[in-house]
Backbone and ligand atoms as CSV (ligand in chain L), in Angstrom:
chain,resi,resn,atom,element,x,y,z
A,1,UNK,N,N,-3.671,-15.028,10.956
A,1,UNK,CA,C,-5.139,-15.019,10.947
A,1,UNK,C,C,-5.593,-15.110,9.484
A,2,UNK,N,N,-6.757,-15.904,9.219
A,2,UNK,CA,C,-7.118,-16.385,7.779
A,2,UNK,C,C,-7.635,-14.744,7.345
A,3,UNK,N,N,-7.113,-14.559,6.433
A,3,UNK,CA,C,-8.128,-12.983,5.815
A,3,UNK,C,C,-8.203,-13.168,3.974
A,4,UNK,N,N,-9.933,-13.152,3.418
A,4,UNK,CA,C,-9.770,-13.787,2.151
A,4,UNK,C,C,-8.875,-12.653,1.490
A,5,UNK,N,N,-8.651,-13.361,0.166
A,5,UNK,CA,C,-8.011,-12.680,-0.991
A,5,UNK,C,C,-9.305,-12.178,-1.904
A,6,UNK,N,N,-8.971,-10.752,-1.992
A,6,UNK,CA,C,-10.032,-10.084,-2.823
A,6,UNK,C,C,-10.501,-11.026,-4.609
A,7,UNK,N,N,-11.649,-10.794,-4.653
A,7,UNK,CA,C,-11.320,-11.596,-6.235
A,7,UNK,C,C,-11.587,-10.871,-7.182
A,8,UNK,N,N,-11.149,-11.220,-8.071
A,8,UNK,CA,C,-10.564,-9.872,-9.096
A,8,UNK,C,C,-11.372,-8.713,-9.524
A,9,UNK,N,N,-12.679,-9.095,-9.328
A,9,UNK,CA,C,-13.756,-8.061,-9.618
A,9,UNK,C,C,-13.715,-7.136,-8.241
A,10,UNK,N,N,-14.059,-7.469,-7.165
A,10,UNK,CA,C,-13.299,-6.881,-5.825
A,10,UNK,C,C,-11.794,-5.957,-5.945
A,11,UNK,N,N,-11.003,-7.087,-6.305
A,11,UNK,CA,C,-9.949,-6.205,-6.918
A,11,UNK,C,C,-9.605,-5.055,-7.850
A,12,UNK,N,N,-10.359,-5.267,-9.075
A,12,UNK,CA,C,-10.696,-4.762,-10.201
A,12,UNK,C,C,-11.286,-3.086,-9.649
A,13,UNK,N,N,-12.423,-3.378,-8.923
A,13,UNK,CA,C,-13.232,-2.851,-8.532
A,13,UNK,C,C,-12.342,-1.313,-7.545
A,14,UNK,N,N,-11.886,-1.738,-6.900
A,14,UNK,CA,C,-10.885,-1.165,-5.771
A,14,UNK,C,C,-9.624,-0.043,-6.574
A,15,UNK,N,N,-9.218,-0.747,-7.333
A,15,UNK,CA,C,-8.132,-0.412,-8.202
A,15,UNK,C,C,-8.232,0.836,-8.835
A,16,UNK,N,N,-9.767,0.645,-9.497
A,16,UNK,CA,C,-10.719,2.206,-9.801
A,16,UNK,C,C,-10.417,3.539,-8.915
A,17,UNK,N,N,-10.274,2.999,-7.540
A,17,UNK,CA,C,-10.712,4.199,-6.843
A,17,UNK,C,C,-9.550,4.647,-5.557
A,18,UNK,N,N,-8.370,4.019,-6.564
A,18,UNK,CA,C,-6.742,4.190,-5.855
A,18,UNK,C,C,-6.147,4.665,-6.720
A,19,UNK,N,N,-6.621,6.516,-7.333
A,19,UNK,CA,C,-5.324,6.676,-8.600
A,19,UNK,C,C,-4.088,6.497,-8.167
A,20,UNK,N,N,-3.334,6.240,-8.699
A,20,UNK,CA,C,-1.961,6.545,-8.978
A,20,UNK,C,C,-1.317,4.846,-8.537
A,21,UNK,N,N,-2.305,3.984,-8.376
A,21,UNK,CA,C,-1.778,2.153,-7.714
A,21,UNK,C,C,-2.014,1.839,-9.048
A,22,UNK,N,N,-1.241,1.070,-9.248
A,22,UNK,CA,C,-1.190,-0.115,-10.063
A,22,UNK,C,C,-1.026,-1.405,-9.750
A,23,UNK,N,N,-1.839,-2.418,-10.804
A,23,UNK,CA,C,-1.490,-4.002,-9.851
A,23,UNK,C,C,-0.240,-4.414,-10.073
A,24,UNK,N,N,0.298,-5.417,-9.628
A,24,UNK,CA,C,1.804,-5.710,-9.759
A,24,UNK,C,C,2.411,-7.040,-11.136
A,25,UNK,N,N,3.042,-6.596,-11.438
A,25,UNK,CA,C,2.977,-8.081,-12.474
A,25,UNK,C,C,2.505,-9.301,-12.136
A,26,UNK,N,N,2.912,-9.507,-11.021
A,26,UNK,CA,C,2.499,-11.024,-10.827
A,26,UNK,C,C,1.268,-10.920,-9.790
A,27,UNK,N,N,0.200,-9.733,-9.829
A,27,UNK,CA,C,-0.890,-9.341,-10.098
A,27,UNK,C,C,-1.404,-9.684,-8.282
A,28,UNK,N,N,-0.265,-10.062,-7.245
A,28,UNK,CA,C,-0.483,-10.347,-6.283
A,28,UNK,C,C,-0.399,-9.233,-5.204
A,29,UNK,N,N,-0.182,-7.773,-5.708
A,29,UNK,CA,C,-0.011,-6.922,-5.227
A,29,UNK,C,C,-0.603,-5.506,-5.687
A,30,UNK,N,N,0.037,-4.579,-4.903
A,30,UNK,CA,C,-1.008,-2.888,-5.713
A,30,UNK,C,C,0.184,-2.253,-5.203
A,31,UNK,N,N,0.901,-1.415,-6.271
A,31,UNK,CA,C,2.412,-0.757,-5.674
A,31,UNK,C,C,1.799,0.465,-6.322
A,32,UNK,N,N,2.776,1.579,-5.536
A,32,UNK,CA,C,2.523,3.247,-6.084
A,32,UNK,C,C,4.193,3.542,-5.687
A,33,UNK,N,N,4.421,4.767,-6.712
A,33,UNK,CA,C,6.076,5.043,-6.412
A,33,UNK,C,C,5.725,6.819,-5.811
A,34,UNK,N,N,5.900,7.180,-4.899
A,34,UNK,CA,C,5.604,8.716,-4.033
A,34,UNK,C,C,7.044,9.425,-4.386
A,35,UNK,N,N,6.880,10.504,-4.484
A,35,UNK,CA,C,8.039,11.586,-4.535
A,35,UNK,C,C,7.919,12.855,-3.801
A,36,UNK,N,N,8.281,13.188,-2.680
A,36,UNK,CA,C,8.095,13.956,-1.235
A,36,UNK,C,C,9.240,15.347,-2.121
A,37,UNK,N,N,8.937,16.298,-1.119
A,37,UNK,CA,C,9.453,17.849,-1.307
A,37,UNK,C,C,11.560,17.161,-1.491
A,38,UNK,N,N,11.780,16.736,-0.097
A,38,UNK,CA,C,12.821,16.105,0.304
A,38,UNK,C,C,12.898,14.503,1.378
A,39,UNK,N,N,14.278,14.495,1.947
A,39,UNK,CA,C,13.887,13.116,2.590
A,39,UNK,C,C,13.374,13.205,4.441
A,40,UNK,N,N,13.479,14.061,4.228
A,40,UNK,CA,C,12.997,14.958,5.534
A,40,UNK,C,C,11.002,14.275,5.894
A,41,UNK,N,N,10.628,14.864,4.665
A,41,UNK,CA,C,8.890,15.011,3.907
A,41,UNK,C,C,8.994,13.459,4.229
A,42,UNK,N,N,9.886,13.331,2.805
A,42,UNK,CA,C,9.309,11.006,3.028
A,42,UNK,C,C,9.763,10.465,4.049
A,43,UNK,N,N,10.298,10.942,4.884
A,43,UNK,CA,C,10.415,10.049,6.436
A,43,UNK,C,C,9.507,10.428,7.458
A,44,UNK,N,N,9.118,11.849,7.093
A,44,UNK,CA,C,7.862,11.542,8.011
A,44,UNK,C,C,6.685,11.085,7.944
A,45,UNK,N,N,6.156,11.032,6.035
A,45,UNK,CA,C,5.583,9.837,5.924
A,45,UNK,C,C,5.315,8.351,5.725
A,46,UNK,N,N,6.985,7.831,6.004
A,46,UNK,CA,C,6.941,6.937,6.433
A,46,UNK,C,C,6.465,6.369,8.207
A,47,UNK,N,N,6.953,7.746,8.882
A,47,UNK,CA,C,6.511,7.454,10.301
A,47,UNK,C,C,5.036,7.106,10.302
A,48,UNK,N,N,4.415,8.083,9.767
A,48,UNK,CA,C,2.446,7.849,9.669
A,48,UNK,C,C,2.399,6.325,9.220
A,49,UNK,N,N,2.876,6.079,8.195
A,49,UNK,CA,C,2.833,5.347,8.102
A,49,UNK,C,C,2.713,3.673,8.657
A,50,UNK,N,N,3.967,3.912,9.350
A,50,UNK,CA,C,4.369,2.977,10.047
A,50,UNK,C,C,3.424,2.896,11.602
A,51,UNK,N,N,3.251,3.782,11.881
A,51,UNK,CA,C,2.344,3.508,12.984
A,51,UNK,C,C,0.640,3.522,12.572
A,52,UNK,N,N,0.626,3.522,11.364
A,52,UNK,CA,C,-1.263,2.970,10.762
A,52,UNK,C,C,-0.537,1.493,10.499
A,53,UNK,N,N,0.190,0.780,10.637
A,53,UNK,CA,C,0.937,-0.338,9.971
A,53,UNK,C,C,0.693,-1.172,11.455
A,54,UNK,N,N,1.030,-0.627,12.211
A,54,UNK,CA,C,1.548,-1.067,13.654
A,54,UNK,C,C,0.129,-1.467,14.288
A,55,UNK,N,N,-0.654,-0.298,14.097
A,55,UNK,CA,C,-2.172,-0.687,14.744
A,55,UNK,C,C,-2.581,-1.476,14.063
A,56,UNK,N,N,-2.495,-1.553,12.751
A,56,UNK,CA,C,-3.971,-2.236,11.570
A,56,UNK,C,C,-2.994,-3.441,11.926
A,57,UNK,N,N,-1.685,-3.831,12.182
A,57,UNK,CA,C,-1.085,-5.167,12.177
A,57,UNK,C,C,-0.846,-5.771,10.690
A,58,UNK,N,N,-0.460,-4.571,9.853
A,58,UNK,CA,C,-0.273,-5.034,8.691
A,58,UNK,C,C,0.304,-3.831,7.982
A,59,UNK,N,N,1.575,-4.864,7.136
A,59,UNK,CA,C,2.971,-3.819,6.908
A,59,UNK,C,C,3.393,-4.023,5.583
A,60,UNK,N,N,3.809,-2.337,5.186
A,60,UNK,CA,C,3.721,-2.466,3.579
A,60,UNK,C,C,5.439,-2.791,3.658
A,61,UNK,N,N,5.634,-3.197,1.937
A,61,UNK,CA,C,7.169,-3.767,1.452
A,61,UNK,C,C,7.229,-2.226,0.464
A,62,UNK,N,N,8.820,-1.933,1.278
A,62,UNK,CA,C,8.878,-0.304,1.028
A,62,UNK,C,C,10.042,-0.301,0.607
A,63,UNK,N,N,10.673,0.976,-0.167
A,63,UNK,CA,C,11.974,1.117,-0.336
A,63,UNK,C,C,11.935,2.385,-0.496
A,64,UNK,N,N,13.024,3.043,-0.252
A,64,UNK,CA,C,13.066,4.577,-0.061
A,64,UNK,C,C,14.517,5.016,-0.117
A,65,UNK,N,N,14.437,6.040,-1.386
A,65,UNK,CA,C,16.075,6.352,-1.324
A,65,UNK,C,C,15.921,7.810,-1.409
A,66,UNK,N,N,16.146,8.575,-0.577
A,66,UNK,CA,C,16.231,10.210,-0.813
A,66,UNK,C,C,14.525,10.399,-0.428
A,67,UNK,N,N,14.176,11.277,-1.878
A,67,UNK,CA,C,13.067,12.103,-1.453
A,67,UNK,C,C,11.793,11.020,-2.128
A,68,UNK,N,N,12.422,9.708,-2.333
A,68,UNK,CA,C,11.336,8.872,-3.074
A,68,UNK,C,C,11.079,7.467,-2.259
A,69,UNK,N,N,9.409,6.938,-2.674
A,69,UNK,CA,C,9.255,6.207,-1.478
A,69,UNK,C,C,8.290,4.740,-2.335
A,70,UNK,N,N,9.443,4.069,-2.545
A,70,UNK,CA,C,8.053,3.053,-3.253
A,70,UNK,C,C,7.575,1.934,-2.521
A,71,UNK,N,N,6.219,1.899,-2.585
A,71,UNK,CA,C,5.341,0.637,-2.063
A,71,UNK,C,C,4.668,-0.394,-2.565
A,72,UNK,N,N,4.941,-1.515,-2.050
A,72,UNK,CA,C,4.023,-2.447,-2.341
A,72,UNK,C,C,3.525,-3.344,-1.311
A,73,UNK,N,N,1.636,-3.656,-1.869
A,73,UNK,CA,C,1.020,-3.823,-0.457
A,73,UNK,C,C,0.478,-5.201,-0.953
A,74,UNK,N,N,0.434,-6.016,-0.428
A,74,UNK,CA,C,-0.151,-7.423,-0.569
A,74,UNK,C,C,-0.563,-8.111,1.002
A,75,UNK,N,N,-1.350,-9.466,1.247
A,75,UNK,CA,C,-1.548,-9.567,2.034
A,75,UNK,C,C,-0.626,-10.940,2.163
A,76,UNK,N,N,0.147,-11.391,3.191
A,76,UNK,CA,C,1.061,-12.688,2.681
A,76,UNK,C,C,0.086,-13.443,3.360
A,77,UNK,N,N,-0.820,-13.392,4.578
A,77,UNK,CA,C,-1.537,-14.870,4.599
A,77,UNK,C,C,-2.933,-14.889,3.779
A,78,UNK,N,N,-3.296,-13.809,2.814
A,78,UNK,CA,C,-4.146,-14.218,1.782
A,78,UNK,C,C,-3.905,-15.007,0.625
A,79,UNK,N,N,-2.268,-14.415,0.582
A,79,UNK,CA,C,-1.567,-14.928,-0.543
A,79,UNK,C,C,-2.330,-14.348,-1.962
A,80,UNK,N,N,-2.017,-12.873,-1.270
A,80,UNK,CA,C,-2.596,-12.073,-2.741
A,80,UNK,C,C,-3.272,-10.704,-2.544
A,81,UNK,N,N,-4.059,-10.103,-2.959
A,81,UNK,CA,C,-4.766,-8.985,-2.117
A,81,UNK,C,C,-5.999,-9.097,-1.365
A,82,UNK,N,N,-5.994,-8.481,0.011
A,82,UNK,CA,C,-6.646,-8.591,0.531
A,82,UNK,C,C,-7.820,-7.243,0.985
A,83,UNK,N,N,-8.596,-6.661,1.718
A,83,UNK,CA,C,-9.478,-5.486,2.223
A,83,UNK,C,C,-7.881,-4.424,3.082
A,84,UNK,N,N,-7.182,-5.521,3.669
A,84,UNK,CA,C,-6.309,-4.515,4.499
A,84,UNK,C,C,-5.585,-3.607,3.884
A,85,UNK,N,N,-5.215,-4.526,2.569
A,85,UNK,CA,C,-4.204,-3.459,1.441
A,85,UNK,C,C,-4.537,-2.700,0.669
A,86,UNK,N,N,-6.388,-2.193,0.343
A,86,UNK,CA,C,-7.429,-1.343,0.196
A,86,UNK,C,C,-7.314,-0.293,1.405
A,87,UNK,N,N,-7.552,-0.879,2.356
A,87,UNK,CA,C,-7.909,0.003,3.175
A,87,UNK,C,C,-6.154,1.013,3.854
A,88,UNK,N,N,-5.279,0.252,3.300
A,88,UNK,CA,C,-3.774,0.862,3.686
A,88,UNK,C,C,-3.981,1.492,2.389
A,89,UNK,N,N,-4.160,1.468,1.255
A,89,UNK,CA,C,-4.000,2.559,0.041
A,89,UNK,C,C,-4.658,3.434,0.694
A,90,UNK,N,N,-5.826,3.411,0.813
A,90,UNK,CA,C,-7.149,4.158,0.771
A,90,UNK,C,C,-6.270,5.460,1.902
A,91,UNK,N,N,-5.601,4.858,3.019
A,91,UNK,CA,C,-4.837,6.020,4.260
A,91,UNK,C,C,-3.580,6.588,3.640
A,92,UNK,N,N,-3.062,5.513,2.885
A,92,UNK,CA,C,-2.337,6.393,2.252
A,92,UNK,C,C,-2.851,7.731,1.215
A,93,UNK,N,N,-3.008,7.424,0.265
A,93,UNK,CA,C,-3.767,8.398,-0.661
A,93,UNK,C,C,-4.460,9.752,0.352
A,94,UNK,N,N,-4.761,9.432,1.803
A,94,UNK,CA,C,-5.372,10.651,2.028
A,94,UNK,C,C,-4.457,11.369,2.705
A,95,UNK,N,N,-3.043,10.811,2.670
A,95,UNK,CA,C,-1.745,11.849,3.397
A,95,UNK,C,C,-0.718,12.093,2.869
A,96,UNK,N,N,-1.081,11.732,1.063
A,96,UNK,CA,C,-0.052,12.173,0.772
A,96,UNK,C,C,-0.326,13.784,-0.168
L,1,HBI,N1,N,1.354,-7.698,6.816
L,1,HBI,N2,N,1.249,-7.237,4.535
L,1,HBI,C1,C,1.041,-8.097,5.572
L,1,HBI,N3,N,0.537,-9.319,5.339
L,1,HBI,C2,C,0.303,-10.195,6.356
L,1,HBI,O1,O,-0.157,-11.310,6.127
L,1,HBI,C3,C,0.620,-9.807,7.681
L,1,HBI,C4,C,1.162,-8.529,7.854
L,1,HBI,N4,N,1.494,-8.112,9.083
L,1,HBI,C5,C,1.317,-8.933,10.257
L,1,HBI,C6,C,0.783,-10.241,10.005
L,1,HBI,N5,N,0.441,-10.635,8.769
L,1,HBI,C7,C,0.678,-11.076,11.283
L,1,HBI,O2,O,-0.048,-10.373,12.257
L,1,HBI,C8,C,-0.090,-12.321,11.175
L,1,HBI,O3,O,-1.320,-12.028,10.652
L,1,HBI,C9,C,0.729,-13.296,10.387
C-alpha cells in the first residue's frame, strides 16, 4: 500500500519528540538501542511489541542479544520514513 515518506521537516520535526531515536546514516531510518533488567524483561518487550507490529501491519528490523534490544524502523514501501515509524516509536517510548 502507497504510504508517503515523511519530508525532512516532518521528519526533523518528529525526531524532536522521540528522545533517545536517532536518524540512521543513510538517514532512511530512526534506530534506538534498549537495555532491559534481563532477557526475560527484553522478550517480553519484544512480545508487545510484536503484536502492535502485527495489528498496525508494520514491522520493526530488530536484533537482540541477552538483555539488549536494538531497533530500526523505516517504512520499505515509502522507501524512507514514514507516520507508521512515528507512530511505532511514539508506542514504543511509552513501554519502555
Ligand atoms: N513494515 N517496516 C515496514 N515497512 C513496510 O513497508 C511494510 C511493513 N510491514 C508490512 C508491509 N509493509 C505489507 O503489509 C505491505 O504494506 C507491503
Amino acid at each position: 500500500m502507497a504510504i508517503p515518506r515523511l519530508t525532512d521537516t516532518e521528519r526533523d520535526e518528529a525526531l524532536g519528540k522521540l528522545p533517545g531515536w536517532a536518524l540512521s546514516e543513510d538517514g532512511l531510518a530512526i534506530e534506538i538501542e534498549l537495555e532491559f533488567g534481563d532477557f526475560n524483561a527484553a522478550f517480553g518487550f519484544m512480545a508487545r511489541v510484536a503484536l502492535y507490529a502485527d495489528k498496525a501491519d508494520h514491522h520493526p528490523e530488530w536484533f537482540n542479544v541477552y538483555n539488549k534490544v536494538r531497533i530500526r524502523l523505516t517504512t520499505h514501501d515509502a522507501g524512507g520514513l514514514s507516520r507508521r515509524d512515528v507512530a511505532m516509536a511514539q508506542f514504543i517510548d511509552g513501554i519502555v
